[in-house]
C-alpha positions in Angstrom: -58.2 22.1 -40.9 -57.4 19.7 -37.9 -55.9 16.4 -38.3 -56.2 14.0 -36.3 -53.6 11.2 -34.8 -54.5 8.1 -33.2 -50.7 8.1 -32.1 -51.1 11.2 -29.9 -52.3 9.3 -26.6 -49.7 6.4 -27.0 -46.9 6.9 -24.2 -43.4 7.8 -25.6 -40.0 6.6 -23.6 -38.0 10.2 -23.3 -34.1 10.3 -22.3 -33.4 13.2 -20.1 -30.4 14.6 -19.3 -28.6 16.0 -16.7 -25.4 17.8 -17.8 -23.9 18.5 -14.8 -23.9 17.1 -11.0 -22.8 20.5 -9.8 -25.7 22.0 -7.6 -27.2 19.1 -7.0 -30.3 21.0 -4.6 -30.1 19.3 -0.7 -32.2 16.6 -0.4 -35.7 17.6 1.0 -36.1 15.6 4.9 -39.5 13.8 4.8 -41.5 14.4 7.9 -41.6 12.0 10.6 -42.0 9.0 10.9 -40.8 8.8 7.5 -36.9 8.7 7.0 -35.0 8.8 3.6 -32.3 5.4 3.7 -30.9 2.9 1.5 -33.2 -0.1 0.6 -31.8 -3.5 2.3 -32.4 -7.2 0.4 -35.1 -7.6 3.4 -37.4 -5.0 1.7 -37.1 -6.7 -1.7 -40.9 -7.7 -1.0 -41.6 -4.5 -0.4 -40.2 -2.9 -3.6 -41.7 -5.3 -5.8 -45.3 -4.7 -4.7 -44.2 -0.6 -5.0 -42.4 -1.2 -8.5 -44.8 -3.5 -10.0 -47.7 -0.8 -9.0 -45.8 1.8 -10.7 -44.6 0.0 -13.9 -47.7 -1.1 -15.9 -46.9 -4.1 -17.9 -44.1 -5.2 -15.8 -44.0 -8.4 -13.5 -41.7 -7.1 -10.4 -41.5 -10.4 -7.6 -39.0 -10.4 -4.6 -36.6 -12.7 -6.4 -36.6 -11.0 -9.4 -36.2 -7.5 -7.5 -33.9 -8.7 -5.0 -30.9 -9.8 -7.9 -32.2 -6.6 -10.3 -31.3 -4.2 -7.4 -29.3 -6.1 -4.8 -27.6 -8.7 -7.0 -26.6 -6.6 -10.2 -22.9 -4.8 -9.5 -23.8 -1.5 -11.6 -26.9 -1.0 -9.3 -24.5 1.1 -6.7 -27.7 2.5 -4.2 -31.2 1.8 -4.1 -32.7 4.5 -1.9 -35.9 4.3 0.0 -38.1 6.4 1.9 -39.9 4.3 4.9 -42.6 4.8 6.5 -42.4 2.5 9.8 -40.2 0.7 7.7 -42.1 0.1 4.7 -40.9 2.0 1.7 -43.2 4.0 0.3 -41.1 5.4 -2.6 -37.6 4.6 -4.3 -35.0 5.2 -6.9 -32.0 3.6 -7.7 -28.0 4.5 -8.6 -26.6 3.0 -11.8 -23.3 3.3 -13.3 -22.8 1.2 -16.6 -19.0 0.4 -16.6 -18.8 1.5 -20.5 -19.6 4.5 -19.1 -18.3 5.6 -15.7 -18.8 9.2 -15.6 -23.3 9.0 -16.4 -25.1 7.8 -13.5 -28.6 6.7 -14.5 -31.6 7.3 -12.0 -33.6 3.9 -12.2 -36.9 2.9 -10.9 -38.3 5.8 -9.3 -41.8 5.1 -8.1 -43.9 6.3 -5.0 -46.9 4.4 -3.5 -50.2 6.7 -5.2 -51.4 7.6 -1.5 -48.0 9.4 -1.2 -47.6 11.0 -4.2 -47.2 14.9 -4.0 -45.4 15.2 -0.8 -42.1 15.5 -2.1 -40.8 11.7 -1.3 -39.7 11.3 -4.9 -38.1 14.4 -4.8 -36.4 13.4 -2.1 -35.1 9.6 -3.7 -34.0 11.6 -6.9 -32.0 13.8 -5.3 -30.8 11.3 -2.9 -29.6 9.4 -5.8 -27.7 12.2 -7.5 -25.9 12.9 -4.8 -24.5 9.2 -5.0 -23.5 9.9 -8.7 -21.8 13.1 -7.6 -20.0 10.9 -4.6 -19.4 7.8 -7.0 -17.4 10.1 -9.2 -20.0 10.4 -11.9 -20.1 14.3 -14.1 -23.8 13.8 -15.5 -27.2 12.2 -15.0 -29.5 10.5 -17.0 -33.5 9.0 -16.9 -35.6 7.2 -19.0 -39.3 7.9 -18.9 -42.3 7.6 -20.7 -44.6 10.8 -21.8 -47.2 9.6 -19.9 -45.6 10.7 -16.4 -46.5 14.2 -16.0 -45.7 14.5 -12.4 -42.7 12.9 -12.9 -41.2 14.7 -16.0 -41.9 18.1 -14.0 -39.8 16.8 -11.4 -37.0 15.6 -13.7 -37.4 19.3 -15.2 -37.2 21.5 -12.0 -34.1 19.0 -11.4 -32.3 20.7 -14.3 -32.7 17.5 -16.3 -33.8 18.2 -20.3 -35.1 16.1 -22.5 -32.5 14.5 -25.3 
């Protein structure tokens, strides 16, 4: 007998966990022209327009982007990587002051004609290193079921699902 479920293809949000920030892998180095650096309030344009492409039912504008990363004090580092300038994939540091020691990888998203080259790789682990450096023990992510690509990533990173 096989049952059926109409909730099978509905998207789940998954927290994953990294335990430790010890062995943190080095950050893979994006081929030129491309350059992994931390996004400035000028490319808050720019990450909406990336963000809002990635996040399906969520309106992302500059001024909305620029206080959610630039303007919120537990948003420590919002990484880019640019190509000629442009970011063409992110993630962002954040440590909730209730608790210090977790940094949370937020808002990972690469443009679709650059996915698969290792640029969100290279944000992630970017990013982890800054939890390391901030002083944080562990890691955590939020993502949805849907994200294939991305929970392999997260998994190879050493993060498991909660």
């Amino acid at each position: 007998m096989i049952e059926k479920s109409d909730t099978l293809g509905v998207p789940v949000v998954v927290t994953m966990r990294r335990a430790t920030l010890v062995g943190i892998p080095a950050m893979p180095i994006p081929a030129a022209p491309m350059v992994v650096r931390r996004a400035r309030v000028e490319d808050a344009g720019a990450l909406a327009v990336l963000l809002g492409g990635a996040f399906e039912g969520e309106i992302w504008d500059a001024a909305g982007t620029e206080r959610e990363l630039f303007g919120d004090e537990t948003v420590r580092a919002t990484l880019v990587v640019a190509a000629e300038e442009r970011p063409v994939a992110t993630a962002s540091l954040q440590v909730r002051p209730d608790a210090p020691q977790c940094g949370w990888v937020r808002w990972v998203a690469t443009e679709p004609e650059w996915r698969g080259k290792g640029l969100g790789r290279a944000v992630v682990v970017g990013v982890l290193a800054l939890a390391a450096q901030e002083g944080c023990r562990e890691a955590r992510l939020r993502t949805s079921t849907d994200r294939l690509a991305a929970i392999r990533l997260y998994l190879q990173l050493g993060f498991e699902p909660l």
